[in-house]
C-alpha positions in Angstrom: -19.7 3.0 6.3 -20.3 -0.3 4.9 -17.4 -2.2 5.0 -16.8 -3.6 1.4 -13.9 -6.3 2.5 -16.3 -8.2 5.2 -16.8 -10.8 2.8 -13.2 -11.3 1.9 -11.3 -10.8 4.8 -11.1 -14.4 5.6 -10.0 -16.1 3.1 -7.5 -13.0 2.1 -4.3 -14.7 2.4 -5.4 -17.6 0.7 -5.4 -16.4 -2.3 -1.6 -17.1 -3.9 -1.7 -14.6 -6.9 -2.4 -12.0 -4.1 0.6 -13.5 -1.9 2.9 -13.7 -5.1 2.1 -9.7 -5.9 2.5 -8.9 -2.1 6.4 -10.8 -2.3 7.3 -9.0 -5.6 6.7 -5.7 -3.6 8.4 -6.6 -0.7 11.3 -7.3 -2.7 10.8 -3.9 -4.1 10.7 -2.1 -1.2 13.6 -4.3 0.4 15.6 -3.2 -3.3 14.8 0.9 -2.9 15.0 1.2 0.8 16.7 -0.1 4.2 14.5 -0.8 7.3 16.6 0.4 10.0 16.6 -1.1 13.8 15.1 2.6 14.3 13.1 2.9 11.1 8.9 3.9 11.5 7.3 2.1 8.8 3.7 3.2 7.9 1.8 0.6 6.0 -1.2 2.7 4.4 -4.2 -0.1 3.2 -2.7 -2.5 5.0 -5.2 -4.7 4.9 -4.5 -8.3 6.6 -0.8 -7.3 6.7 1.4 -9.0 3.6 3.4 -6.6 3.4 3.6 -4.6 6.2 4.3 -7.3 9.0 7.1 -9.0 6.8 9.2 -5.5 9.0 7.9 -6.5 12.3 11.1 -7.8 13.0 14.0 -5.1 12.0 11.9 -1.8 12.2 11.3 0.0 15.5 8.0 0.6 14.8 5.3 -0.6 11.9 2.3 1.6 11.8 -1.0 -0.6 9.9 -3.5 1.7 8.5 -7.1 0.4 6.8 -10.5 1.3 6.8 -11.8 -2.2 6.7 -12.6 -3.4 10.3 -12.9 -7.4 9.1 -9.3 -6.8 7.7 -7.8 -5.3 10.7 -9.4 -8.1 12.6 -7.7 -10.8 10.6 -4.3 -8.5 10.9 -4.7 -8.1 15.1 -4.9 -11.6 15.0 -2.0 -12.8 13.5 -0.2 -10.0 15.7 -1.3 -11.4 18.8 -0.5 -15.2 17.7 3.0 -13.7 16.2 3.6 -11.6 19.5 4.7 -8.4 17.9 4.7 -5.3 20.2 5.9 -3.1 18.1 3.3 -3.0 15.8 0.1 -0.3 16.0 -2.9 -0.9 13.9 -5.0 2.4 13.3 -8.4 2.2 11.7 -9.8 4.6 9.4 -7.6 7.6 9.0 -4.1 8.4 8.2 -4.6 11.6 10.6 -4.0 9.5 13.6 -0.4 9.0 12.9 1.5 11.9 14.3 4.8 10.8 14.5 7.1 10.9 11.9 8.0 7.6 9.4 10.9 6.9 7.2 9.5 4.8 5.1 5.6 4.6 3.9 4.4 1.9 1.9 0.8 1.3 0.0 0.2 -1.4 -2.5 -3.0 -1.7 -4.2 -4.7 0.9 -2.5 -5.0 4.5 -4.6 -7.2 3.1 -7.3 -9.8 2.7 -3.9 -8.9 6.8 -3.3 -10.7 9.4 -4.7 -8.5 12.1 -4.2 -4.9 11.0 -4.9 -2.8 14.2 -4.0 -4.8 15.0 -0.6 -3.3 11.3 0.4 0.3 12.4 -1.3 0.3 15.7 0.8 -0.1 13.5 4.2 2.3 11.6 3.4 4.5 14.5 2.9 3.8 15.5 6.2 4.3 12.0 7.9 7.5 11.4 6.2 10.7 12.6 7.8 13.3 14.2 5.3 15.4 11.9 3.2 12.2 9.8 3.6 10.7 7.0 1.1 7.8 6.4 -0.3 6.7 3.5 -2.3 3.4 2.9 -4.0 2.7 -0.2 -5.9 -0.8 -0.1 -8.0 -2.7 -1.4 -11.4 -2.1 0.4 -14.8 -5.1 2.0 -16.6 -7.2 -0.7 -17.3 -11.1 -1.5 -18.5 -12.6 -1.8 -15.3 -13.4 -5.7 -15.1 -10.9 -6.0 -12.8 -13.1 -5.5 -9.9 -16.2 -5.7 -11.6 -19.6 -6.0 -10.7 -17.8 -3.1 -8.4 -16.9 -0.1 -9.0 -14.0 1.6 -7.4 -12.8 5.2 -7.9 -9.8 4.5 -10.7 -10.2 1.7 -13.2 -6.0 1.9 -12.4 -3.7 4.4 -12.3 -1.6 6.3 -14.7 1.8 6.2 -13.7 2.8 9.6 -15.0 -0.4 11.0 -13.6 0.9 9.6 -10.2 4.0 11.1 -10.8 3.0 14.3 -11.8 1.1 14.5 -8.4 4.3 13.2 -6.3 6.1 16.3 -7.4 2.9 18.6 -6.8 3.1 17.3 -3.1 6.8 18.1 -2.5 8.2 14.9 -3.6 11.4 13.5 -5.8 10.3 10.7 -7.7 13.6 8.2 -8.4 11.8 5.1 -9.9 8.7 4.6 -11.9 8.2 1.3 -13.8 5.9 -1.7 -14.3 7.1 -4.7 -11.7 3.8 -7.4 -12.1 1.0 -8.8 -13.9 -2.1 -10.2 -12.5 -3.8 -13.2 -14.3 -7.3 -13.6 -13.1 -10.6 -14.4 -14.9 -13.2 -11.8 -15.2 -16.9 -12.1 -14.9 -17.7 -12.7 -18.4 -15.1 -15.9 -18.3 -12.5 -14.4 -20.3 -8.7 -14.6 -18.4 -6.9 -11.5 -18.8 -3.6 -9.9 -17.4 -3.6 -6.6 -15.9 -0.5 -4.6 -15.2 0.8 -3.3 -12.3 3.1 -0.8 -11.3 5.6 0.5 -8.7 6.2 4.6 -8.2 9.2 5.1 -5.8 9.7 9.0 -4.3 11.2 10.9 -1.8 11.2 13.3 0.6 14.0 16.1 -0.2 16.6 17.5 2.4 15.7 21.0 3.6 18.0 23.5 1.9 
């Protein structure tokens, strides 16, 4: 698999619109949920780390999950220079996380999934009960946000999302647009493109 973020991974953090969007979330996740001294955090398209490491420090563990090799490298890295120890980067695949989490996190990472409610349902299963999950993602647009490329979803719908959350066993408590992005497109033109934040959880057995 060719890895479509070897090109970027370098200068990744350097980039403060992409640091700005990665604090609003954290303050998101920090608003909707509490990382416990015993809390499992799974970070799913973590990427360099933004948003996962920032709960190095309170959670017991934080588990870093990407496909893109030149990403994790830039993330092992600054876990090494940082000396974390309690936190486990796994390449590829969700499926290598067995243990359970109490709070999953993925910003800006389902419009690059084809199949949105296969991803919901392991999350499902990764998530104890009473568990959150919290998705932050771009709205519908025209696709020149990442153009030339193309990616599987030109955004997301949020209802859509939601729709799916439910499908896959979840409650969804909070749905509602938290940033805008402000970049220049290929053909010169600066637009703004909308993100979201979907915010579920995991129901209490009966």
């Amino acid at each position: 698999m060719v890895d479509q973020f070897a090109t970027k991974a370098t200068d990744w953090d350097n980039n403060p619109t992409r640091r700005e969007m990665a604090r609003k979330f954290i303050n998101i996740i920090r608003k909707h949920t509490q990382i416990q001294p015993a809390s499992h955090v799974l970070d799913f398209g973590c990427g360099t780390g933004l948003v996962g490491l920032h709960f190095a420090s309170e959670a017991e563990k934080v588990k870093m999950v990407d496909i893109s090799p030149a990403m994790l490298d830039i993330l092992n890295k600054k876990v090494i220079d940082e000396g974390h120890t309690n936190v486990h980067i796994i390449p590829n695949d969700i499926e290598k996380t067995e243990d359970q989490n109490n709070v999953i996190v993925s910003l800006m990472t389902f419009h690059h999934i084809d199949n949105h409610i296969d991803i919901l349902q392991k999350f499902h299963q990764r998530l104890h009960e009473d568990g959150t999950v919290i998705i932050g993602d771009l709205m519908p647009e025209d696709g020149s946000f990442h153009s030339p490329e193309i990616v599987p979803h030109n955004g997301i719908h949020p209802k859509a999302l939601c729709r799916l959350c439910v499908k896959a066993g979840f409650e969804v408590e909070w749905c509602y647009q938290f940033h805008s992005i402000h970049k220049k497109t290929m053909q010169g033109s600066h637009k703004s493109y909308d993100m979201f934040v979907l915010v579920a959880r995991k129901p209490k057995s009966l």
